[in-house]
N, C-alpha and C positions, 0 to 999 in steps of 0.2 A: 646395515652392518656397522659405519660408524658410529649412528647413534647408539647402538649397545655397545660399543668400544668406550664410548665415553661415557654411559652409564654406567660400567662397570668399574671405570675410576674412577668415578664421584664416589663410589661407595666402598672401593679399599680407602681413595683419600680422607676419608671421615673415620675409615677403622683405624690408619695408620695413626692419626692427629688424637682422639678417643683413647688408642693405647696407652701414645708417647705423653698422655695426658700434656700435652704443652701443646703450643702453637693454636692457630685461626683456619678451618678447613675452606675457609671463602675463597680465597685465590685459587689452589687445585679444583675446586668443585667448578670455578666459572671458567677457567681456561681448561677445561676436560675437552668441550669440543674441537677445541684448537690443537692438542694433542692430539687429537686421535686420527688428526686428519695425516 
């Protein structure tokens, strides 16, 4: 269950950064599992 909690916010945080055309998705993608705990 967490690991598709955190999969799933690796991949809004790469849509949200891709929109906002700005910013590095490195940080949210690596600390996703730390979130989701």
């Amino acid at each position: 269950m967490l690991k598709k909690i955190a999969n799933t916010v690796r991949g809004l945080s790469a849509d949200i950064v891709e929109k906002a055309n700005s910013g590095h998705p490195g940080m949210p993608i690596g600390c996703a599992d730390i979130g989701a705990l």
